[in-house]
C-alpha positions in Angstrom: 0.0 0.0 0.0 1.6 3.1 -0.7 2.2 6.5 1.7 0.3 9.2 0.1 1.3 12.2 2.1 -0.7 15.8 1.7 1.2 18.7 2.4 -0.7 22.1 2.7 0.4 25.4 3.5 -2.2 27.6 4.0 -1.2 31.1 4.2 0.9 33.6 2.0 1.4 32.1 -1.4 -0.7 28.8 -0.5 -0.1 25.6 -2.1 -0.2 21.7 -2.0 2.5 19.1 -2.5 1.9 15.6 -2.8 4.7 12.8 -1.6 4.3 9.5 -2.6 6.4 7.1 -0.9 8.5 9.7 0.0 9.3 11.3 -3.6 7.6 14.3 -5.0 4.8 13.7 -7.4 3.8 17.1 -8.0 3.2 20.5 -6.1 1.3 23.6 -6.7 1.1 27.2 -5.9 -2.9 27.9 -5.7 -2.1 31.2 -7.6 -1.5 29.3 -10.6 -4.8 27.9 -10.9 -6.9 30.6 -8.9 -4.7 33.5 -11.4 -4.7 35.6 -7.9 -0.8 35.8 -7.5 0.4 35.4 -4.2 -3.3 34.2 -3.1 -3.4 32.9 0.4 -5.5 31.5 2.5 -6.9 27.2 2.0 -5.6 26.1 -0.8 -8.3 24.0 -2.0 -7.8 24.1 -6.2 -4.7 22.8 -5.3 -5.7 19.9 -3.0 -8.2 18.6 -6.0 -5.8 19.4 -8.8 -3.6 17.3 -6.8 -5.7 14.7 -6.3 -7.0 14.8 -10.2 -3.3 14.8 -11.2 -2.4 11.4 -9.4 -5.8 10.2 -9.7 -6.6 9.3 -6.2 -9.5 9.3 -4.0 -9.8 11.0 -0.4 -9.7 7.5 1.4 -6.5 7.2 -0.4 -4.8 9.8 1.4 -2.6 8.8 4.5 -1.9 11.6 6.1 -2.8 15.4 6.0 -0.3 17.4 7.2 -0.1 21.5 8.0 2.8 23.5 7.6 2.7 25.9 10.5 1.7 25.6 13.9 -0.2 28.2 13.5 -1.3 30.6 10.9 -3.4 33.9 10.5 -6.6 33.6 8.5 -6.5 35.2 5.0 -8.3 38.8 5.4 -4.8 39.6 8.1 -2.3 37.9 5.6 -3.9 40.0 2.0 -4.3 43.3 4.2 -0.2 43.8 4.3 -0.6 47.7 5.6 -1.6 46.2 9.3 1.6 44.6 9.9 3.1 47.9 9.1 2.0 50.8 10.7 3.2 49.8 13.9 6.5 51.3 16.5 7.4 51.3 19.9 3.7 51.8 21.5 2.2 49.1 19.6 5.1 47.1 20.8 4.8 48.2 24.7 0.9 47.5 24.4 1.5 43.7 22.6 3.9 42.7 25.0 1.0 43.6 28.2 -1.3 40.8 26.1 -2.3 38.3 28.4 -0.9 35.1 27.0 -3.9 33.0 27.8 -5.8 35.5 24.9 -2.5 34.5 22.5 -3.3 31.2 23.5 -6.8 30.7 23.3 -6.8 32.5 19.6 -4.3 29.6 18.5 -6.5 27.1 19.4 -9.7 28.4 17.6 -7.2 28.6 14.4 -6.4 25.1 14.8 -9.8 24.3 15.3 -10.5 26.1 12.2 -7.9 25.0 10.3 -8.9 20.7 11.0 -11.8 21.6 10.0 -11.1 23.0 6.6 -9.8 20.0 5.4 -12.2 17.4 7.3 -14.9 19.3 5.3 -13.3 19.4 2.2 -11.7 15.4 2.0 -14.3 13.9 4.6 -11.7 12.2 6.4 -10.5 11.7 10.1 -9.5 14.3 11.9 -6.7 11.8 13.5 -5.2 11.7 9.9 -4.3 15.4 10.3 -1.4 16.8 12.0 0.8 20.4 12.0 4.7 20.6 12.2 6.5 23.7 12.9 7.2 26.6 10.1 11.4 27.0 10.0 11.1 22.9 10.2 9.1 22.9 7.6 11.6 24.9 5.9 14.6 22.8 6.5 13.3 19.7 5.4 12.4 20.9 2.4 16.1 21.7 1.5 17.4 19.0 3.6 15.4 16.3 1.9 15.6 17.4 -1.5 19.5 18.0 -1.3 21.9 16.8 -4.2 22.2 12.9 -3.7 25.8 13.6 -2.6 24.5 15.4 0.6 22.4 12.6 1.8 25.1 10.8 3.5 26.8 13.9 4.9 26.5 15.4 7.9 24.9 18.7 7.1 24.8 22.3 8.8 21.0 23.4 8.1 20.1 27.1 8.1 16.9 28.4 8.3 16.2 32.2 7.9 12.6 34.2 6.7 10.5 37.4 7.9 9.0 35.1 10.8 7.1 31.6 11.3 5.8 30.2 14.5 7.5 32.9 16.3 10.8 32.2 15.1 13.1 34.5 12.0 16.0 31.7 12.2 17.5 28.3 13.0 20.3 26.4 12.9 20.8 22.7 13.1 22.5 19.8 12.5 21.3 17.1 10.2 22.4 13.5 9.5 21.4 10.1 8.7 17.5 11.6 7.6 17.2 13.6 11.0 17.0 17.1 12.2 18.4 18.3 15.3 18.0 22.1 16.0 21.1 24.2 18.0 20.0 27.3 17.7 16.9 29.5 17.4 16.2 33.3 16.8 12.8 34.9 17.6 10.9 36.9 15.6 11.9 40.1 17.0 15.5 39.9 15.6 14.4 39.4 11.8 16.8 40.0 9.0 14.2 39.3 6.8 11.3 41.6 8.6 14.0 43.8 8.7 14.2 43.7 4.4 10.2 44.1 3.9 9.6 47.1 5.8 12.2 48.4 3.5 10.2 47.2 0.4 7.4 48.5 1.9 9.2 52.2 2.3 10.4 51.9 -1.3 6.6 51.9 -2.6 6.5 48.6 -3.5 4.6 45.2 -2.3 6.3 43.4 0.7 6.8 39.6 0.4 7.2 39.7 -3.4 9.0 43.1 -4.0 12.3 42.1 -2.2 13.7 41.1 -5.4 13.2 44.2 -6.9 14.8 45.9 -4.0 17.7 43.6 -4.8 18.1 44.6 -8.4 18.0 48.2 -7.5 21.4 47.8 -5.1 24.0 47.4 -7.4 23.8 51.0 -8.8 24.3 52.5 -5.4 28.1 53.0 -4.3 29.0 52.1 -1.0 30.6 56.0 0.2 26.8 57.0 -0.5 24.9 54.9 2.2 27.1 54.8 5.0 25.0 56.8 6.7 22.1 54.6 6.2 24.0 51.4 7.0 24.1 53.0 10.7 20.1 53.3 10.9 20.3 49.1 10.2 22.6 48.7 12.9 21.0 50.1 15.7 17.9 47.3 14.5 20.1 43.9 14.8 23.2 42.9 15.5 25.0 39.5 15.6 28.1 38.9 18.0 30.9 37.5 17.3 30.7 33.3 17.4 27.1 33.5 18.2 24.5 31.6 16.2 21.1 34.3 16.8 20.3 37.5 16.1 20.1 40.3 18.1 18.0 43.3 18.5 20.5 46.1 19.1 18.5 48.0 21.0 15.5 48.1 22.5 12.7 48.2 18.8 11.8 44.8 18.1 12.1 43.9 14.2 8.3 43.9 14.6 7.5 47.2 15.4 10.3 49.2 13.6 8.7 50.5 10.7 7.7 54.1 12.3 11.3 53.9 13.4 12.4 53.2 9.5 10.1 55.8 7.8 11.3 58.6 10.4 14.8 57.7 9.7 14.9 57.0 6.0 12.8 59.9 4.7 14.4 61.9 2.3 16.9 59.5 1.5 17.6 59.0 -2.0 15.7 55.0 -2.8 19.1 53.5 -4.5 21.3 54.4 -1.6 18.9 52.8 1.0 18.6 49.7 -1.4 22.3 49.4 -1.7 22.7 49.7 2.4 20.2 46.9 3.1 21.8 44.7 0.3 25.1 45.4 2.0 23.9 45.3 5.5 21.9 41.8 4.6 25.0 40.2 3.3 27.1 40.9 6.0 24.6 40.0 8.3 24.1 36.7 6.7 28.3 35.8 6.1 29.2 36.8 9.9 26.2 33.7 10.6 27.3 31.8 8.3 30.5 31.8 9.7 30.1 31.3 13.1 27.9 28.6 12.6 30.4 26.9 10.5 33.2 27.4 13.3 30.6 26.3 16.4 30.1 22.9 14.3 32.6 22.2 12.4 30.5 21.6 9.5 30.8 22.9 5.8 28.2 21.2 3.8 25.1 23.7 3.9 21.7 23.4 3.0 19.3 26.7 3.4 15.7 27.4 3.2 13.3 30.2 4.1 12.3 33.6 2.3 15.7 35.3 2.8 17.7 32.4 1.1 15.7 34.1 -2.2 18.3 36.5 -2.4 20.6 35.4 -5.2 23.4 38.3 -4.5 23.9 36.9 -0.7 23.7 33.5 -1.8 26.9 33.8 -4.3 28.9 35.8 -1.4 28.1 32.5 1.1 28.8 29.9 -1.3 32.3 32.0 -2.1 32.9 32.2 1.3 36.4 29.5 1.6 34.7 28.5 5.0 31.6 26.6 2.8 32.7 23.9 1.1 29.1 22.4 -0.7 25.7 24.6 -0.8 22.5 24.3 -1.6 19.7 26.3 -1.4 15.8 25.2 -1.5 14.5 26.3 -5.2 12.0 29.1 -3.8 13.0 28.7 -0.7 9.9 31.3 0.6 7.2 29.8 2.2 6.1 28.2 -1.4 8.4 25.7 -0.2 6.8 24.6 3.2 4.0 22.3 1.7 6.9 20.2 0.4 8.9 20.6 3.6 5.6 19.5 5.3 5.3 16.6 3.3 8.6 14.7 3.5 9.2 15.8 7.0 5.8 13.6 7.7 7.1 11.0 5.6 10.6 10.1 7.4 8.8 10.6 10.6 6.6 7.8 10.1 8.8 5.9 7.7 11.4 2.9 8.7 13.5 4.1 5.5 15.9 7.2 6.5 17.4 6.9 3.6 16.5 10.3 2.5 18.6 10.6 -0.9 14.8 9.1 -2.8 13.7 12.2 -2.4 16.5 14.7 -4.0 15.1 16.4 -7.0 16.7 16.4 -9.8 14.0 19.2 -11.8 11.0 21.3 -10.3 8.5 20.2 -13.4 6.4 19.3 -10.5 3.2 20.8 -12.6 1.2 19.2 -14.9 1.0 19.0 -18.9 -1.4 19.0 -21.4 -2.4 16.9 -24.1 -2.7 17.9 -27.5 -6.4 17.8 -27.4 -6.7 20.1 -24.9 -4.1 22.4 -26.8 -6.5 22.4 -29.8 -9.6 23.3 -27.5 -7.3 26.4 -26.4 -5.9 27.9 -29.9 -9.6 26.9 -31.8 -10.4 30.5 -32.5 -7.1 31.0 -33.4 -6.8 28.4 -36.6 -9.4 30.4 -38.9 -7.5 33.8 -37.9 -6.0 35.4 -40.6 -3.7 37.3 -38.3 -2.1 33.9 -36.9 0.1 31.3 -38.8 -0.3 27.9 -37.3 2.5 25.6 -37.4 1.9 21.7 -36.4 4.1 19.3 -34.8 2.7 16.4 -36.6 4.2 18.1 -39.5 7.5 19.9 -38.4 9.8 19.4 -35.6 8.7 21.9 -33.5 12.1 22.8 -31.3 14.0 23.4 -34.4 11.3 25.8 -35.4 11.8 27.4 -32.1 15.2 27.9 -32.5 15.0 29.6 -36.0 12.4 32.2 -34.9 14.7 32.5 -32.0 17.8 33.0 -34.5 15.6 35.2 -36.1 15.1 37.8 -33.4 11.9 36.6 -32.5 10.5 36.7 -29.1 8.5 33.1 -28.6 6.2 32.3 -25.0 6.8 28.5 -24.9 4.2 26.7 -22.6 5.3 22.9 -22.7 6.2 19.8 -20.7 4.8 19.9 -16.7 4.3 23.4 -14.9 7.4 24.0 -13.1 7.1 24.6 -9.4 7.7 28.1 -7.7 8.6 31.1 -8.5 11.3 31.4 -11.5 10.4 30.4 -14.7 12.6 27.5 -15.8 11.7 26.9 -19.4 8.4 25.5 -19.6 6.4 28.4 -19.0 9.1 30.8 -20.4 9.5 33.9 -22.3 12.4 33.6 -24.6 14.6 36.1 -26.5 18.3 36.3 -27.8 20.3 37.3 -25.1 22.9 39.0 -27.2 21.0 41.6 -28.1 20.3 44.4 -25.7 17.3 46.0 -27.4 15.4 42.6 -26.4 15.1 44.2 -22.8 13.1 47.2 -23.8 11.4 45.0 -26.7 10.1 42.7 -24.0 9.5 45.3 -21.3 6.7 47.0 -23.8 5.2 43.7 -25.3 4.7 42.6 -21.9 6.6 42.9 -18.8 6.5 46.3 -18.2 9.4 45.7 -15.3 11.2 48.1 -13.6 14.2 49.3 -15.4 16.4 48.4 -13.3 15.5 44.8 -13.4 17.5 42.3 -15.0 16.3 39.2 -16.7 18.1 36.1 -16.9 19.9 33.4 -18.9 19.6 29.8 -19.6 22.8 28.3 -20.6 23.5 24.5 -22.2 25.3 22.4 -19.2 27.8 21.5 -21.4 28.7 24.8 -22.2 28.1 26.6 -19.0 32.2 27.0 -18.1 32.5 29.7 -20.8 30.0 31.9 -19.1 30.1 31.9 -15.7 32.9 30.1 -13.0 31.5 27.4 -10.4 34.0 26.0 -8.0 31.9 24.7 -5.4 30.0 22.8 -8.3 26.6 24.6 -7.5 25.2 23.1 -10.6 22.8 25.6 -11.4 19.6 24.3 -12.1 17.1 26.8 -10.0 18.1 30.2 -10.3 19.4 30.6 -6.9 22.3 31.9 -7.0 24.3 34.9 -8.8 27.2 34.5 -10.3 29.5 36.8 -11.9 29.9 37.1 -16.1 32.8 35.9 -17.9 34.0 39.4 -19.6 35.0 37.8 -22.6 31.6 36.3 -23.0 29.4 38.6 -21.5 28.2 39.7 -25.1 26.6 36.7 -25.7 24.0 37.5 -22.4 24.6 41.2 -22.5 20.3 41.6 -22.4 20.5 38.4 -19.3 22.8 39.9 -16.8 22.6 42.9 -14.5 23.5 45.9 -16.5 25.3 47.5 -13.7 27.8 44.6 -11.7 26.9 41.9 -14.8 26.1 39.4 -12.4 24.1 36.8 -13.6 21.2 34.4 -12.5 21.6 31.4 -14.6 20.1 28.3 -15.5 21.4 25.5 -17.1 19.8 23.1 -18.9 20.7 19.8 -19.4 19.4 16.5 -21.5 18.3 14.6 -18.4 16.1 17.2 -17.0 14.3 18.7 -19.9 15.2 16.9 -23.0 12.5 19.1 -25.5 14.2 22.3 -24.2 17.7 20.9 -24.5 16.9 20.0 -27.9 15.7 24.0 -28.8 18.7 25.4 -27.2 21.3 22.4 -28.9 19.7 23.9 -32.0 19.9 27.5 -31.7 23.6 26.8 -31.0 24.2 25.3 -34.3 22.2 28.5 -35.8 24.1 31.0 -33.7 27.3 29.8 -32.2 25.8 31.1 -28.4 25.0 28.4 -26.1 22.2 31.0 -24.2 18.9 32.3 -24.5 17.3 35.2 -22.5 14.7 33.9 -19.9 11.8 36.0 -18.0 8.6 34.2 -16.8 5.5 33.8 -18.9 3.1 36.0 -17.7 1.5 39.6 -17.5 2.7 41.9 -15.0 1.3 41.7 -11.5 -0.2 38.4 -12.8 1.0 34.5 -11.8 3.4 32.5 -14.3 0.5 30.7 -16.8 -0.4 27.1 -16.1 -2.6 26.0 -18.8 -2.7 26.4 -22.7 -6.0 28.4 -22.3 -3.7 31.0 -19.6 -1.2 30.6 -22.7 -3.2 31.5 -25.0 -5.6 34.6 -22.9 -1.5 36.3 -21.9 -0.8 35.5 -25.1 -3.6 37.5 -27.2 -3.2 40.2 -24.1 0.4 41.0 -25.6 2.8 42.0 -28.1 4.8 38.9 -27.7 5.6 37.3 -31.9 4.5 33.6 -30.6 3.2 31.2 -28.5 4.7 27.3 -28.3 3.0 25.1 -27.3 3.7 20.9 -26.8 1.8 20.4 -29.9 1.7 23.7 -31.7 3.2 26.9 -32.7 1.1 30.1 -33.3 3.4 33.2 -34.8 1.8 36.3 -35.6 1.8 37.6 -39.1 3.4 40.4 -39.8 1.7 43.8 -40.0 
């Protein structure tokens, strides 16, 4: 009888994994099938698209498992300005609540939250059960580590805006286990620390951060100094300890009055460049002290703040770190999966964890070519559209030629991946040798910030003449910058950072997506360039596309020259 295991996270960018005999059989965000991005709350399209996917029945299920002790209902999580507006007197008057009321409101939740899925699956309440948030986050990086982790013994870092009550962990893992060292509370948060900041900057917290990112490079560091100061009188880390610290009395929690008063008037590059720069040397003096209290070098991080790319490629350069890896998404996407597999060696006799390593996040489903036809139908008898059909042409090589040919192509093909980076099944692709594809793409569809970078996907066999990796990071998730081989940087020129020409790269071997492989093996051959320019496939503000009938709705909603599919190709004819 197989061990079906649900996992379900349930607030800020919900979602669903299912583990089946402890491997990932698929996971979903419920933003790509509700089209609300970032929707929280129960994620209930994604339980029965689940379910659909693997065909299974709720008696089927073995366990239901939470990802969060607790977690706020919906209406708190979507209205983002309340966990803002808040300094010292809010934080006086909190910490006066009687903690019988704190208790008594996490039992109603978990009340609540039981009966959500009793409700919806009709099945014993016994079945379901809740494990902690920065767990949840560990095990889904520990678990799904490189098969040459799996019989290491691993440091395991934990670090987000706040779960449970806790911003950090460390711990030690071996042998399929977890044992936690260290914890920081929520009011010493790097991360809460980093979304007040996104918040100051105008734009949406937990999902702007990025942006914020992007924006540092163009400040120089004689500029901010100033503002580096107001970070360190918020948190502090000491020398050989594994926590963070408040520095003074503001809690993380409350210190946004604290932030607006002492940023205002400060120019938005400078204070983007101080938090980068105050965030990465926040994160390496951790990093290394946890290394020295353990004596351990192979890493494996999850939570929100392992998203940022920049901090990632300074701790994995660090000479301290010998392996790395980071959880693809590592945000709190990732804690249905963590979830799910932590269940799963809880309850199973096998520790041998290295059955669940991933090798690809094409956790998503695909689509037939019926369902393809149903989607483009109104599109064959267009005039405007020229149809091209796989039964009759090969369909990559096509790609590549209107790729050679300066043409900007939306590929939706092979399963969904999981999370948030587009990993070329739900892609936008360009040459990445020509810079005027940035502004091309930016007013067919994107509309990003100009500041924003997009990225690269590069041939694994090629990958050495673009981009150095001596701790053999082995790209595959866009989690990590690197920086640009000069001598090739024309060939990615519109894929790298314009200002530090850092890049976010993917590569993309045979083994892991064979049809894509096949596109970029054969653009090479037109070209000589072993890389394409990548950006998700989707309108701005709106999630990646899922199905051909998103494909096909983003697709007609844009300027972008075609749309592949698994089964078809739809170009638009020029005007």
């Amino acid at each position: 009888m197989k061990n079906i295991i649900l996992g379900i996270h349930d607030g800020h960018n919900c979602g669903a994994t299912l583990v089946i005999d402890g491997k990932i059989f698929s996971s979903i965000c419920e933003e790509r099938l509700s089209r609300k991005k970032n929707d929280t709350g129960y994620p209930k399209m994604s339980i029965d698209f689940l379910k659909n996917h693997a065909g299974i029945e709720n008696n089927d299920i073995s366990s239901v498992v939470y990802a969060s002790l607790f977690m706020h209902r919906s209406s708190m999580l979507e209205n983002k300005l309340k966990w803002y507006k808040v300094g010292i007197r809010e934080q006086k008057r909190d910490e006066k609540e009687k903690k019988s009321k704190l208790l008594n409101k996490f039992i109603r939740r978990k009340k609540e939250r039981i009966r959500n899925v009793v409700n919806h699956l009709k099945i014993n309440e016994k079945k379901i059960s809740f494990i902690e948030h920065h767990l949840c986050h560990l095990a889904a990086a520990y678990y799904t580590a490189p098969k040459y982790f799996a019989n290491k013994k691993i440091l395991g870092l934990t670090c987000d805006g706040a779960g449970d009550g806790l911003s950090a962990t460390v711990s030690k893992c071996s042998s399929g286990k977890i044992k936690r060292i260290s914890k920081t509370d929520r009011h010493a948060s790097l991360g809460k620390i980093y979304s007040r900041v996104t918040t100051l900057l105008g734009m949406q917290p937990w999902e702007h951060e990025y942006k914020v990112m992007g924006l540092a490079p163009y400040a120089k560091y004689e500029n901010y100094t100033d503002i580096l100061k107001v970070f360190n009188k918020l948190l502090k880390i000491s020398r050989n300890s594994l926590k963070f610290q408040k520095a003074g009395n503001l809690s993380t929690n409350y210190c946004m009055k604290h932030l607006n008063e002492k940023l205002a008037y400060k120019r938005f590059d400078n204070i983007s460049g101080a938090l980068q720069f105050f965030t990465e040397r926040m994160l390496i003096t951790w990093v290394k002290n946890c290394i020295k209290k353990t004596k351990l070098n192979y890493l494996v991080c999850g939570g929100g703040v392992f998203m940022n790319v920049k901090a990632n490629m300074l701790i994995a350069n660090l000479p301290e770190v010998k392996r790395i890896y980071v959880m693809p998404s590592a945000a709190d996407e990732s804690l249905s999966i963590g979830a799910a597999l932590h269940k799963y060696y809880e309850v199973s006799k096998n520790k041998k964890h290295e059955k669940s390593s991933i090798n690809n996040l094409y956790f998503g489903k695909d689509f037939d070519r019926k369902s393809e036809l149903k989607a483009i139908r109104k599109l064959i008898k267009n005039k405007k559209f020229i149809i091209f059909d796989g039964e009759k042409i090969n369909l990559n090589k096509k790609i590549a030629n209107l790729l050679f040919n300066n043409k900007v192509i939306a590929r939706s093909a092979g399963r969904a991946e999981w999370g948030a980076r587009a990993l070329g099944n739900r892609s936008i692709l360009a040459r990445a040798d020509d810079v005027n594809n940035i502004q091309k793409i930016n007013n067919m569809i994107k509309k990003r910030d100009f500041w924003m970078p997009f990225s690269p996907l590069i041939l694994k066999e090629d990958f050495k003449k673009y981009f150095k990796d001596p701790k053999k990071i082995n790209p595959k998730f866009m989690t990590f910058a690197f920086k640009t081989a000069s001598k090739n940087l024309k060939h990615l020129i519109a894929a790298s950072h314009s200002n530090d020409q850092t890049i976010r790269p993917q590569i993309i071997s045979k083994e892991d997506n064979k049809s894509f492989y096949e596109i970029l093996k054969n653009y090479k051959k037109l070209s000589g360039m072993s890389v394409l320019l990548n950006t998700s496939f989707n309108l701005h503000g709106y999630p990646i596309v899922n199905s051909p009938f998103d494909a096909v709705n983003v697709f007609l909603n844009s300027g972008i020259d075609g749309l592949a599919l698994n089964n078809f190709i739809v170009l638009r004819k020029q005007v």
